[in-house]
C-alpha positions in Angstrom: 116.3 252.6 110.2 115.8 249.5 108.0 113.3 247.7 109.2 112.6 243.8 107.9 109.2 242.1 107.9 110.2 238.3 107.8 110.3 235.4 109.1 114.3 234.0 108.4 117.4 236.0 108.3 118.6 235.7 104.5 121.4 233.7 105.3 119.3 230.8 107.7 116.4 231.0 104.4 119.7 229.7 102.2 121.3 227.0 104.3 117.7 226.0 104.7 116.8 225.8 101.2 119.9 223.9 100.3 119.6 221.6 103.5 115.9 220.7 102.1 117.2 220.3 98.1 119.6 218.1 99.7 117.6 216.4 101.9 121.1 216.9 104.8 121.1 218.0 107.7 122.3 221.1 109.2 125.2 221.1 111.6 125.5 224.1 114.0 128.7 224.9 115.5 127.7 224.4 119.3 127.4 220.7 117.7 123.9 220.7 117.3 122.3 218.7 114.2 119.1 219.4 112.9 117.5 217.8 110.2 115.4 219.9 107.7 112.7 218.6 109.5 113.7 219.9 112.7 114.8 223.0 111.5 111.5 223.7 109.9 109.7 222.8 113.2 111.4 224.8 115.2 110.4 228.0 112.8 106.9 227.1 113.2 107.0 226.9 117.0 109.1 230.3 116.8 106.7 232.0 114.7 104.0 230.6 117.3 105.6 231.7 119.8 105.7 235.7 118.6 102.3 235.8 117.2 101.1 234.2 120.8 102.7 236.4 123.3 102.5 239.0 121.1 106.0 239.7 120.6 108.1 242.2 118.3 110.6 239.8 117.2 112.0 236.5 118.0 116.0 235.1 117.1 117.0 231.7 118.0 120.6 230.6 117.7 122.9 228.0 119.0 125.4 229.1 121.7 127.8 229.7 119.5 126.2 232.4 117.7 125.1 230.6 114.9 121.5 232.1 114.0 119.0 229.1 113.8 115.5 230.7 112.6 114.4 234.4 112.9 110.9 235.5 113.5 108.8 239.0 113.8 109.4 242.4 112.9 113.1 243.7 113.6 115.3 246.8 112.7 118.4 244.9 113.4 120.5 245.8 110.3 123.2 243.1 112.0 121.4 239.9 113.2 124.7 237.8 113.5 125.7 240.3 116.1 122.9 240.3 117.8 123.2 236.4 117.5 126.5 236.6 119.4 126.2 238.8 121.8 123.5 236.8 123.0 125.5 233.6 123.4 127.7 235.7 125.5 125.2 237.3 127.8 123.8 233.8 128.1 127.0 232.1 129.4 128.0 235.7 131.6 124.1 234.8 133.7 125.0 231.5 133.7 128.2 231.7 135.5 127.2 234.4 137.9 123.9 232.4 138.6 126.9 229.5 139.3 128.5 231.7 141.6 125.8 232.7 143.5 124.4 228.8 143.6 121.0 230.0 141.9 121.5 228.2 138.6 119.0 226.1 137.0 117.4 224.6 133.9 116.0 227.3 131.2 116.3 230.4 133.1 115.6 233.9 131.8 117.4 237.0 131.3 115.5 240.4 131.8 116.4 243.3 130.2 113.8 246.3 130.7 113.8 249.0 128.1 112.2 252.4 127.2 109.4 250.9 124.5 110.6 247.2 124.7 111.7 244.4 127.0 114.1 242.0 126.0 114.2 238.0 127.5 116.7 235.0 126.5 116.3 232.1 127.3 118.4 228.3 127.7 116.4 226.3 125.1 118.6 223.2 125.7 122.4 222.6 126.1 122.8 223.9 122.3 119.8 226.8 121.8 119.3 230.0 122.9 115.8 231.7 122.8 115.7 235.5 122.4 112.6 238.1 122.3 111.7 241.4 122.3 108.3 242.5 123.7 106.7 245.7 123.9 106.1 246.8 127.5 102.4 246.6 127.1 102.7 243.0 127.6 102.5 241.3 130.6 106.5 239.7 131.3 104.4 237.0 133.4 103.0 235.8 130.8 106.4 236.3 128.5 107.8 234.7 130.7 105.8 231.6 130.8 105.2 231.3 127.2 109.3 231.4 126.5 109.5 228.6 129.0 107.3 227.1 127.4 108.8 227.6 124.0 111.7 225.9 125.4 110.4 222.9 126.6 109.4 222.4 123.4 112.1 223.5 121.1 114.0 220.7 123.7 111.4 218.5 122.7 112.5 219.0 119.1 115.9 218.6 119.3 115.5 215.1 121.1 113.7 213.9 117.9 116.0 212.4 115.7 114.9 210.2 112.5 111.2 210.5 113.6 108.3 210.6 111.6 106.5 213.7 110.0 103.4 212.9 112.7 106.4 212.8 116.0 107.5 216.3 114.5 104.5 218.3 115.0 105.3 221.9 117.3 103.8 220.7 120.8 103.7 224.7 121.7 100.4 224.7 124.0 100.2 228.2 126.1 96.4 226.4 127.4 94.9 229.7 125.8 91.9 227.7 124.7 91.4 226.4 128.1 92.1 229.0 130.5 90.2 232.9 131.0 93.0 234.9 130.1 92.7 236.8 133.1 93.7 233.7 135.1 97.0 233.2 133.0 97.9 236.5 134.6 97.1 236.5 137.5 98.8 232.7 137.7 102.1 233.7 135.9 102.6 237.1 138.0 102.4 235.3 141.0 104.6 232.3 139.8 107.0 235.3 138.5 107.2 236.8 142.1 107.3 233.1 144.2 110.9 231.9 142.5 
């Protein structure tokens, strides 16, 4: 098993890099543009995000496929893959939560495992939010903190030709202002009212 310590797939470090040297922005293919702004934004709220919750590992992508930023430890020799399979398995829940008439903004997939749970996420029209948690982790509060993620990686993508100040990751999981032991209790019992 190869396991990777970092915090961008190769591939999204390069068409970073060459989005920054250039100063241009970077066009996914759902249709998203991000500037290199953006794009380094959104890493720092992703990297937020997994040392926050605490999570294993963290992908983003665009629902195409197309990986965005990577975050967290991962053993996933194929993240493009990954990347894909995810933007199927988002628009598969979305249609069957169509079907039943339970769809809504920014809901959450659940996938329990052995050692680790999985969650994805809608991050807007064009992202998709992925991570993987260890089971000693409350999903409450998962949960929240991926909503919460993608309110503001939304946030993000309606900035366009802001300033470096309007940029800033507005992540706030209210961690300084709340007992801990409150955020629990709250997000179990907001995870078994919906």
């Amino acid at each position: 098993m190869n396991t990777h310590s970092c915090s961008q797939d190769e591939s999204v470090k390069r068409a970073r890099r060459n989005a920054i040297k250039t100063k241009e922005a970077l066009t996914l293919r759902s249709g998203l543009t991000l500037s290199a702004q953006q794009a380094d934004t959104i890493t720092e709220i992703l990297s937020d995000m997994v040392a926050r919750i605490p999570a294993r590992f963290a992908l983003l992508s665009d629902t195409c496929g197309q990986i965005v930023a990577v975050s967290g430890e991962h053993d996933h020799s194929n993240l493009e893959a990954l990347s894909t399979l995810m933007a199927s398995d988002l628009a598969a829940s979305q249609e069957i939560a169509r079907l039943t008439g339970e769809y809504g903004q920014q809901q959450i997939s659940f996938r329990e495992g052995k050692q680790a749970c999985s969650l994805i996420a809608e991050a807007g029209q064009h992202l998709i939010l992925f991570a993987q948690i260890g089971n000693d982790v409350p999903i409450g509060w998962a949960r929240m903190a991926l909503l919460r993620t993608s309110e503001a990686l939304v946030e993000v993508q309606n900035c366009s030709d802001n300033t470096e100040d309007d940029m800033e990751p507005r992540l706030d999981l209210e961690m300084d202002t709340e007992v801990l032991s409150d955020l629990f209790k709250n997000s179990l019992d907001d995870l078994w009212m919906e």
